[in-house]
C-alpha positions as CSV (number, residue, x, y, z in Angstrom):
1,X,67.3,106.3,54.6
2,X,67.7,105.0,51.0
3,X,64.5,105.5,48.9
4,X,63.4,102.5,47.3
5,X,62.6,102.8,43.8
6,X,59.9,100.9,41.8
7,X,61.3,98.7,39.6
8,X,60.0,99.1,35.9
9,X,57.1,97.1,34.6
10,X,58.2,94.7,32.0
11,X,56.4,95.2,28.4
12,X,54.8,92.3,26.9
13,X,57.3,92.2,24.4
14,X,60.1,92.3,27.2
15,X,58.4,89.4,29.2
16,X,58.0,87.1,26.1
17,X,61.2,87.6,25.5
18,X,63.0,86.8,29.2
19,X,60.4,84.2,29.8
20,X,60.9,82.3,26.5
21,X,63.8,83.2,24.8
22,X,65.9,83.9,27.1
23,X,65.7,80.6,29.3
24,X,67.9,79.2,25.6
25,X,71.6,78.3,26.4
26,X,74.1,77.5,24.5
27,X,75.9,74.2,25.0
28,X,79.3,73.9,25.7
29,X,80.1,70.2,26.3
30,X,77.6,68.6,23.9
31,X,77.3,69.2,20.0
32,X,74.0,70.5,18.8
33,X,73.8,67.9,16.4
34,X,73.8,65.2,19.6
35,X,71.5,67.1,21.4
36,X,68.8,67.5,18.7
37,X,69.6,64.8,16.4
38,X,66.6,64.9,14.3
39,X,66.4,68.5,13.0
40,X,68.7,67.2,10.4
41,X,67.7,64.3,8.9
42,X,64.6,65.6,6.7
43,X,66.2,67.8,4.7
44,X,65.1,71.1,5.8
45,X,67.7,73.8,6.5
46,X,66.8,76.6,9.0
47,X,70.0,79.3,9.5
48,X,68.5,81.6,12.3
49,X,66.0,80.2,14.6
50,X,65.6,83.7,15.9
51,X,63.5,84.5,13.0
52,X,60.7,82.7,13.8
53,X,58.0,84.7,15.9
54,X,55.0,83.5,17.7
55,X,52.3,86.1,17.2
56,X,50.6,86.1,20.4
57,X,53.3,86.2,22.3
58,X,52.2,83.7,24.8
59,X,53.7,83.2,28.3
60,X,53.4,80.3,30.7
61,X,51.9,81.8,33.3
62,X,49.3,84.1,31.5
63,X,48.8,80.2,29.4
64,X,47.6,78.7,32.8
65,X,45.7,81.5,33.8
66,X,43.7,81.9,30.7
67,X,43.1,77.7,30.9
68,X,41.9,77.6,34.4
69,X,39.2,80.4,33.6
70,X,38.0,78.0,30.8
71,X,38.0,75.2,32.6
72,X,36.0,76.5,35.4
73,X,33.3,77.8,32.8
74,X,33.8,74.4,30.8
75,X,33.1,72.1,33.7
76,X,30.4,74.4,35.3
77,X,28.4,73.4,31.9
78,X,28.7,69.8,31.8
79,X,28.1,69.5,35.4
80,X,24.7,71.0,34.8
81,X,24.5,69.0,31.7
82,X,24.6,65.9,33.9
83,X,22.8,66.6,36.9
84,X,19.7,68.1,34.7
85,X,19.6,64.4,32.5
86,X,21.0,66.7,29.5
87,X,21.5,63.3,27.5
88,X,17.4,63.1,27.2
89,X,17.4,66.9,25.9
90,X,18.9,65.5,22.3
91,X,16.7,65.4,19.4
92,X,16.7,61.6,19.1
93,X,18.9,58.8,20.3
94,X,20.5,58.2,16.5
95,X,22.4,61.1,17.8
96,X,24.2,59.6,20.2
97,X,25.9,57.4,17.5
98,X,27.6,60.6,16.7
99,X,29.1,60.9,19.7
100,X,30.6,57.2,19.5
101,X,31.9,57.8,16.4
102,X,33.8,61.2,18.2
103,X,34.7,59.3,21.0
104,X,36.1,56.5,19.5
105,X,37.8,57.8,16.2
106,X,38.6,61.6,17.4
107,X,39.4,62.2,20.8
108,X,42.2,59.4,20.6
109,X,44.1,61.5,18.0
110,X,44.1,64.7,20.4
111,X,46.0,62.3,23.0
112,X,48.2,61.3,20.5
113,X,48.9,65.4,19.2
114,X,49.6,65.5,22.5
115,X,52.9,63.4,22.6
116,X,53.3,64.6,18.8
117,X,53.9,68.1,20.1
118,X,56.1,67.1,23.0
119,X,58.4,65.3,20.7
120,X,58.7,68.3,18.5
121,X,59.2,70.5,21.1
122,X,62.4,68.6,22.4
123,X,63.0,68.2,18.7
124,X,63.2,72.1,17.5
125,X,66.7,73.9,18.7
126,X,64.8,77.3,18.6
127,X,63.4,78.4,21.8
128,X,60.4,80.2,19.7
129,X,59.1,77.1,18.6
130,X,59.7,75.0,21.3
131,X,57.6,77.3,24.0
132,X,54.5,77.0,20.8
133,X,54.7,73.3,21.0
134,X,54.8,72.8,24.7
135,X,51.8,74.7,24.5
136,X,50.1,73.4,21.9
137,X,51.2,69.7,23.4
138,X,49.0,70.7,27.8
139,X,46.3,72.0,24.8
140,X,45.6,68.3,23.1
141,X,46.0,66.7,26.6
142,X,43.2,68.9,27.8
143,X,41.3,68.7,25.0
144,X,41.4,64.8,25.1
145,X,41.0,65.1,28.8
146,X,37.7,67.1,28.7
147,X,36.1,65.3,25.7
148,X,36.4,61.9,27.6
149,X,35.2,63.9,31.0
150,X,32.1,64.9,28.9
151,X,30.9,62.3,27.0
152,X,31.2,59.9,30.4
153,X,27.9,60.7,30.8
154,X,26.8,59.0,28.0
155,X,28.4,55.7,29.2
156,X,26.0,56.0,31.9
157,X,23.0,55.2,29.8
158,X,24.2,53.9,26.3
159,X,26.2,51.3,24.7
160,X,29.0,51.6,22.8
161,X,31.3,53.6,24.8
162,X,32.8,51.3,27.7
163,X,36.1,50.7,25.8
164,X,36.8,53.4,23.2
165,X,40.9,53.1,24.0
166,X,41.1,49.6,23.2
167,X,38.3,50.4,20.0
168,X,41.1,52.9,18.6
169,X,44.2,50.4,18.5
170,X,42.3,47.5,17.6
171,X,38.5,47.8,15.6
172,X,38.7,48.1,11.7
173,X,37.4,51.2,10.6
174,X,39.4,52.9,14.1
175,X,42.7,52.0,12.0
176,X,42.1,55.3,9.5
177,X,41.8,57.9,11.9
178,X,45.0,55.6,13.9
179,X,47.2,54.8,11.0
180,X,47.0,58.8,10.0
181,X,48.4,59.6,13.4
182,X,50.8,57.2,13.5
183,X,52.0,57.8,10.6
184,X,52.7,61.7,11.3
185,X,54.4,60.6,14.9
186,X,56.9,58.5,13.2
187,X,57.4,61.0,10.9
188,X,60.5,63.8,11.5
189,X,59.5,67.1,13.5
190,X,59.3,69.2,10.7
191,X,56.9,66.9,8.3
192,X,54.9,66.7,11.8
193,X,54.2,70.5,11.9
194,X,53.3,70.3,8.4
195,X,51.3,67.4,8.8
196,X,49.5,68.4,12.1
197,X,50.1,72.2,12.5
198,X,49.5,73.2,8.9
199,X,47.2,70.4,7.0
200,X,45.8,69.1,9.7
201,X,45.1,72.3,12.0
202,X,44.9,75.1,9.5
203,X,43.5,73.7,6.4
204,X,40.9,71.0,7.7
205,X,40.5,71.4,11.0
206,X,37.3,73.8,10.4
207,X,35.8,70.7,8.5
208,X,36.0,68.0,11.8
209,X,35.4,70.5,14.9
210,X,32.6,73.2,13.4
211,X,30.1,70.3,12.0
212,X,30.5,68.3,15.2
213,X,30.5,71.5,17.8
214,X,27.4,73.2,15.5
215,X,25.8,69.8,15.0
216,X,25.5,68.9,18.6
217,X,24.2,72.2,19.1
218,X,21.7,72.0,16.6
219,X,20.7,68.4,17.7
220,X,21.1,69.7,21.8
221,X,23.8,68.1,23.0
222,X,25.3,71.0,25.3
223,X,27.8,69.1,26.8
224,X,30.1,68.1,23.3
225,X,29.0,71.7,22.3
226,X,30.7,73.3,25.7
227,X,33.8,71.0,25.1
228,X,33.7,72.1,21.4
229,X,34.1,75.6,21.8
230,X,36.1,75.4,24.4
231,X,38.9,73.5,22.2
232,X,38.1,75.6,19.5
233,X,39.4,78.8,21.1
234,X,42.8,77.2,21.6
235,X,42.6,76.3,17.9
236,X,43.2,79.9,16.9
237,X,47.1,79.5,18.5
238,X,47.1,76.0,16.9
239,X,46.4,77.3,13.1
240,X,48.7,79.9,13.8
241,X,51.6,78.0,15.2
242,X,51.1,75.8,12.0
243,X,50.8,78.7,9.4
244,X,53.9,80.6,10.7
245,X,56.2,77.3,11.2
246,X,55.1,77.0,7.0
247,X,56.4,80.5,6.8
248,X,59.1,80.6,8.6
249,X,60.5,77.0,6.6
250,X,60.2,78.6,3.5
251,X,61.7,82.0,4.1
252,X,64.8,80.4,5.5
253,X,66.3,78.4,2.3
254,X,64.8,78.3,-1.2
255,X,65.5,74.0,-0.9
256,X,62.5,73.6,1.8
257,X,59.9,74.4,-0.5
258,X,59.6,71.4,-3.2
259,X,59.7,69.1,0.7
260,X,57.2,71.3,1.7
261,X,55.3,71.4,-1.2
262,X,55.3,67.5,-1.1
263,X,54.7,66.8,2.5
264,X,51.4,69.7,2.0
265,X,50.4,67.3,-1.1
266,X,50.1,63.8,1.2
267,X,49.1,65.6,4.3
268,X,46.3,67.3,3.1
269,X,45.0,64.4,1.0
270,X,45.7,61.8,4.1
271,X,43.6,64.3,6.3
272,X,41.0,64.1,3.5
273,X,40.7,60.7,3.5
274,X,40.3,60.5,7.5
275,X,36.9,63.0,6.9
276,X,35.2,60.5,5.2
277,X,34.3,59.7,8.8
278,X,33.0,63.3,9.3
279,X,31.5,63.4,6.0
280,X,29.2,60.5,7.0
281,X,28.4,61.4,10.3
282,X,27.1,65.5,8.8
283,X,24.8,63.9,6.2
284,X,23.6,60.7,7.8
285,X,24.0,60.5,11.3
286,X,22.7,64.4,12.8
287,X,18.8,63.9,12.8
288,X,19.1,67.7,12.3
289,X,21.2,69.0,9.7
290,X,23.9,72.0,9.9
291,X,25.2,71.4,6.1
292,X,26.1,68.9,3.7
293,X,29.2,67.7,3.8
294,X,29.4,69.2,0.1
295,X,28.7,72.4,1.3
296,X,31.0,72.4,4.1
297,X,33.9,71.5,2.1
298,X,33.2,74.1,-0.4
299,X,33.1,76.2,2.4
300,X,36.3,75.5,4.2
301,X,38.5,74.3,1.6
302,X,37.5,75.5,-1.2
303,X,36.8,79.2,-0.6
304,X,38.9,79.9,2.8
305,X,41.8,77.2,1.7
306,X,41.9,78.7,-1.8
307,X,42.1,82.1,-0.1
308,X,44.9,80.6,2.0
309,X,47.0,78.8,-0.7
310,X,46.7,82.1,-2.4
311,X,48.5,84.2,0.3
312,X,51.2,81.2,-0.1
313,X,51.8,81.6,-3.4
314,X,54.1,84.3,-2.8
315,X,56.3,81.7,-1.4
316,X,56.1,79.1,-4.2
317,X,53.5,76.8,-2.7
318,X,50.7,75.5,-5.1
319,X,47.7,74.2,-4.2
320,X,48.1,70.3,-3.0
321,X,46.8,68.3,-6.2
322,X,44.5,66.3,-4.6
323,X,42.1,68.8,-4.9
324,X,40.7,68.0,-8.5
325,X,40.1,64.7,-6.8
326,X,38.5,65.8,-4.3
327,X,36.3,68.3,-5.7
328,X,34.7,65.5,-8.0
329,X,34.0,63.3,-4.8
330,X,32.3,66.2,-3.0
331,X,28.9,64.4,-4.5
332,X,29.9,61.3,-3.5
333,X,31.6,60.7,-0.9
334,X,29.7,60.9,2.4
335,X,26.8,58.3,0.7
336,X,29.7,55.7,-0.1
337,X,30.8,55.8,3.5
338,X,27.2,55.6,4.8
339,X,26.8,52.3,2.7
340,X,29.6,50.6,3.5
341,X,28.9,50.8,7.3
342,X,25.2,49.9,6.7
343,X,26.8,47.2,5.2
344,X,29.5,46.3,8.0
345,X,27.3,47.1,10.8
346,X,27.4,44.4,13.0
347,X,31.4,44.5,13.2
348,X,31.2,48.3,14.2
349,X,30.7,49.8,17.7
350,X,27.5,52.3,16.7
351,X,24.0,51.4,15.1
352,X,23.5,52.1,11.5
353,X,19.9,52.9,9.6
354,X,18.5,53.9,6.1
355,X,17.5,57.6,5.9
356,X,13.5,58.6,6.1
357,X,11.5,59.8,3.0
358,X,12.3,63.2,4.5
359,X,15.7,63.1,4.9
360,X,16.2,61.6,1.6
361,X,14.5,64.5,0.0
362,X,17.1,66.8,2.4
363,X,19.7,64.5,0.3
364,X,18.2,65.2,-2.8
365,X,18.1,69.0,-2.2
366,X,21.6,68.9,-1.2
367,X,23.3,66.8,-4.0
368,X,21.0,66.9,-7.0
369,X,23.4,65.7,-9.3
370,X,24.1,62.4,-7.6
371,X,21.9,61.7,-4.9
372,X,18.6,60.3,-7.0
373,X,20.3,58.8,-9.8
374,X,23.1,56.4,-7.7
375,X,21.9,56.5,-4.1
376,X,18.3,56.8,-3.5
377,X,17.6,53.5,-5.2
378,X,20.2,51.5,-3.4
379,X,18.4,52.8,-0.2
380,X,15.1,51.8,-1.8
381,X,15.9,48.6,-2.4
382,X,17.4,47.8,0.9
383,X,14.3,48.7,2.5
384,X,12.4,46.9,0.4
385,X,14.5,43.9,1.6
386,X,14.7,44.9,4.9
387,X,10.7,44.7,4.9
388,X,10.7,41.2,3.9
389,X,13.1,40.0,6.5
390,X,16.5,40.2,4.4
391,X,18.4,42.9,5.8
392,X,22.0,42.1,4.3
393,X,24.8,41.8,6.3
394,X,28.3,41.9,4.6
395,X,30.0,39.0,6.2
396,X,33.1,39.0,3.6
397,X,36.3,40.9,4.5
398,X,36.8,44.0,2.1
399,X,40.4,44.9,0.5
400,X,42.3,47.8,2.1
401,X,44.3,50.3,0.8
402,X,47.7,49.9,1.8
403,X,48.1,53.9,3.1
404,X,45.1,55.1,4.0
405,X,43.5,51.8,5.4
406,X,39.8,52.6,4.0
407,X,38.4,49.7,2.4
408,X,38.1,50.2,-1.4
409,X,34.9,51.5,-1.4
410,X,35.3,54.8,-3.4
411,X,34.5,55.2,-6.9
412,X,36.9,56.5,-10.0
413,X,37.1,60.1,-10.0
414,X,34.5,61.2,-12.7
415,X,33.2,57.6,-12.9
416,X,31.0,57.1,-9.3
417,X,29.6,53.3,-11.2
418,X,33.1,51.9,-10.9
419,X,35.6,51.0,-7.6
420,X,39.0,53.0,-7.7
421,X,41.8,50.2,-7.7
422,X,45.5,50.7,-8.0
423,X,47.9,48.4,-7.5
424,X,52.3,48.2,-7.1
425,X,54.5,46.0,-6.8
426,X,57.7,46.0,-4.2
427,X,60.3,43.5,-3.4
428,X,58.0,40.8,-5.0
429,X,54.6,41.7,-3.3
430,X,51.7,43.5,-4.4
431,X,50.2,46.7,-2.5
432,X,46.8,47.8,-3.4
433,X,45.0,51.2,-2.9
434,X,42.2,53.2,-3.1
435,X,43.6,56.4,-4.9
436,X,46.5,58.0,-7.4
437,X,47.4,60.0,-4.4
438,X,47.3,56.9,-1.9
439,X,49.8,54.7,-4.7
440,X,51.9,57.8,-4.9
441,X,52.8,58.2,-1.2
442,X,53.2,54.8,-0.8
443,X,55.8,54.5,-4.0
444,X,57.7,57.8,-2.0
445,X,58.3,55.8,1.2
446,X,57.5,52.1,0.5
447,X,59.5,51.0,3.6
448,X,57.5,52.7,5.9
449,X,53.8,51.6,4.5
450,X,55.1,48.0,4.2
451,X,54.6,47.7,7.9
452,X,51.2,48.6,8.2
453,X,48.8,46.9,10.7
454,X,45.7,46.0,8.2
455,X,43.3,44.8,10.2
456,X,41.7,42.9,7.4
457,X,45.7,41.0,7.3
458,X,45.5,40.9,10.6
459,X,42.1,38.6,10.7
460,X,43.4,36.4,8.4
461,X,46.3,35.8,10.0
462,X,44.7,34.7,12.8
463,X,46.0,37.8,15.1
464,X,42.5,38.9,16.3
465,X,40.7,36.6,18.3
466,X,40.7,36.1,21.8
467,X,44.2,33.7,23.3
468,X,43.2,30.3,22.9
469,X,41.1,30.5,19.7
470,X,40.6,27.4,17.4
471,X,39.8,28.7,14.0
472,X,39.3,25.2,12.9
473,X,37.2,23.8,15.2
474,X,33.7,22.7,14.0
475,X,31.0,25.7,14.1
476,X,33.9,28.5,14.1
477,X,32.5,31.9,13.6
478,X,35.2,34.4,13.0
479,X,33.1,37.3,13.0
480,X,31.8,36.3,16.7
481,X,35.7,35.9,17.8
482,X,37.3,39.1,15.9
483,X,34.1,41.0,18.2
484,X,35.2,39.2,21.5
485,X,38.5,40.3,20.6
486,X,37.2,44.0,20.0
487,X,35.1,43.4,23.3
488,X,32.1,45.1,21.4
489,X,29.2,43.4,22.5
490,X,27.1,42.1,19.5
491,X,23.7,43.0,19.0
492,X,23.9,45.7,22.1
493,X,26.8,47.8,20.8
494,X,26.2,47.0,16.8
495,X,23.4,46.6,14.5
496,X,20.9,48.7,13.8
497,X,19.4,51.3,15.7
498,X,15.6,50.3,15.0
499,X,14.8,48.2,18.3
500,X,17.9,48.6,19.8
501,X,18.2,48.6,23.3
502,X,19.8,52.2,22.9
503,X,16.4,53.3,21.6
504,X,14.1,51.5,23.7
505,X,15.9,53.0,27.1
506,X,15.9,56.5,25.4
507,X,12.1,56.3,24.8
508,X,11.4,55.4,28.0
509,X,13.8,57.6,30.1
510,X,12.2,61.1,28.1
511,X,8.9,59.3,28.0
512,X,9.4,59.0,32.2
513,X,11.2,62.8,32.3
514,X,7.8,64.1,30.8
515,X,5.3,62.6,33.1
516,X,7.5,64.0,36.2
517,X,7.4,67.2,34.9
């Protein structure tokens, strides 16, 4: 009787490479260039996809294995969250607004990193890359999956979540977070990975998840924390996949790296420009404070991304030149955002409000070189006015910028007393924007940025209001129909959050949990 003889256990290295690289084929009755028709057409050259190596060497099966244990832990949490009326556990019900503004402006864009990452994967020839991307493509699905799964409880109890889909492709301030991620999907798949993997992912990803994750810790929301950490820990493979795809471009032709260089220049300052969201919600919205925005980005771009764009500059790359820019709106830039939307309120789907004496003076502390001497007093004054029964609604539609899509609200760099404005002019029409950098990616791809959906345009035109919409009859109110349109509900989903109904049920519901216990 034949002995039967144990077959030998495959190393890691072994099984990465027979379940990964070797499921690649070589075609034999279709061209390459047929089969992946867009590796091509940016420029980039890659000779040996071979090279590229994914550090942690990740398999499909030990991927679902390693996701199921999460998600067992994940949704253990937020079912307890629920069933013990976690939502009433928050510091206060301005919180919650945070939340919206997650809902509605971020967990959209994980969906749509999602079908990003598909397309590159079917995009890529190497087998390396490909395997990353499916990954990286279940991880944004689950991600948006699980942030919608969490902050359902909410819609239980509060306004302002009941159509966040239809919010993102359609509400006016949705369209910056939107147009940056449609932008980067009609993109090729390489200025994707730089836009998504590397900018995106590795350079400013710390600044959107840790103050959310830490802030809803701090402010006791355990149910976006859970979700929040348990995204996070996929993020490690997502910065990687981005930093190595960087790598590997440049080491395979010396004529990648002035389109890297460029695509690292617009995607880092687009991604910028989509924080003014975050930037707002760290310094006004938390009613307890992690950081300033100020000292997060000092944190996370300026001392880790230097660190970073110093390892790279062994490879040629530079740091993207919208950082001078930034660095002098660092003192600005969150407190311009905050009074624009307590401007705009009542066409937004969160409540807005004017910081207390205390958390002025927490402003103060945190930006003493601009805080007191340009904010404070606008604040001031509007609660004076406020007192006497003239809040100040801005009615009038602002001017966007023609990439971006923020209204032109920000100030010259070095000069926060005076609006940014630049202007070009192509095939006999004029393009405004908010920024140098703005003007200058427009002027690089004018064909593509012609066709953006302003919604500001787009009201005028008279493309948002509901089918069967009279703008001239007698009475119209445009602001009423643009809102049906949105299907935010005004005064309930909008306005501000003194004597909202958002308030009044939260004060009650805690005021009710406290006399049962």
């Amino acid at each position: 009787m034949d002995m039967q003889v144990a077959k030998k256990k495959l190393g890691l290295k072994e099984k990465y490479q027979v379940m990964t690289r070797d499921l690649d084929w070589t075609p034999t009755y279709q061209k390459m260039e047929d089969i992946y028709p867009y590796v091509h057409y940016e420029g980039i050259k890659i000779h040996d996809w071979d090279r590229w190596e994914d550090p942690f060497r990740l398999t499909m099966d030990a991927y679902w294995k390693y996701q199921a244990e999460k998600e067992k832990k994940l949704y253990a949490i937020i079912d307890a969250y629920a069933q013990n009326n976690g939502h009433l556990n928050v510091t206060d019900a301005r919180y919650i607004n945070t939340v919206k503004l997650f809902l509605t402006g971020v967990s959209p864009l994980e969906y749509m990193a999602h079908r990003g990452f598909a397309h590159v994967g079917r995009a890529f020839p190497g087998p390396g890359p490909r395997v990353a991307c499916l990954m990286q493509s279940l991880d944004e699905m689950r991600h948006f999956q699980t942030q919608v799964h969490a902050i359902s409880n909410y819609n239980k109890y509060y306004n302002g979540f009941h159509d966040f889909r239809k919010w993102h492709d359609r509400v006016w301030y949705l369209s910056v977070p939107k147009s940056f991620f449609d932008d980067a999907i009609t993109a090729g798949p390489f200025e994707f990975i730089v836009a998504i993997g590397f900018s995106f992912e590795y350079v400013l990803t710390n600044l959107l998840f840790v103050p959310f994750v830490s802030g809803a810790a701090y402010n006791g929301d355990m149910g976006t924390m859970a979700y929040g950490f348990s995204a996070q820990s996929d993020e490690a493979r997502h910065m990687t996949l981005g930093l190595e795809v960087i790598k590997f471009i440049l080491e395979q032709d010396p004529a990648n790296l002035p389109i890297v260089q460029r695509w690292i220049d617009k995607w880092t300052w687009r991604g910028y420009r989509v924080l003014t969201l975050v930037a707002m919600m760290m310094d006004y919205m938390l009613p307890k404070r992690t950081m300033s925005w100020k000292e997060a980005w000092e944190i996370y771009f300026e001392e880790n991304g230097g660190a970073l764009f110093r390892d790279l500059a062994r490879y040629g790359i530079r740091m993207p030149k919208c950082a001078e820019t930034i660095a002098l709106e660092k003192d600005h830039l969150s407190h311009q955002a905050w009074c624009t939307f307590y401007n705009y309120t009542a066409a937004t789907a969160f409540h807005t409000w004017l910081p207390n004496e205390d958390e002025m003076q927490w402003l103060s502390a945190k930006y003493p070189d601009s805080f007191d001497k340009y904010y404070r007093p606008r604040f001031d004054f509007w609660r004076e006015q406020a007192a006497r029964g003239n809040r100040f609604y801005n009615t009038t539609l602002p001017m966007l910028c023609q990439t971006c899509q923020v209204p032109l609200f920000f100030t010259e760099p070095g000069d926060p007393t005076k609006i940014c404005y630049r202007e070009t002019d192509y095939k006999g029409m004029k393009y405004h924007f908010c920024s140098d950098h703005c003007k200058e990616i427009f002027e690089h791809e004018p064909e593509k940025y012609v066709q953006a959906w302003l919604p500001v345009h787009q009201i005028y035109q008279g493309n948002c209001f509901p089918e069967g919409t009279d703008p001239t009859a007698e009475g119209f109110d445009p602001l009423k129909a643009v809102l049906q349109w949105y299907n935010i509900i005004h005064g309930r989903d909008n306005l501000d959050f003194e004597g909202s109904e958002d308030q009044r049920n939260f004060a009650a519901w805690r005021a009710q949990a406290t006399r049962n216990v």
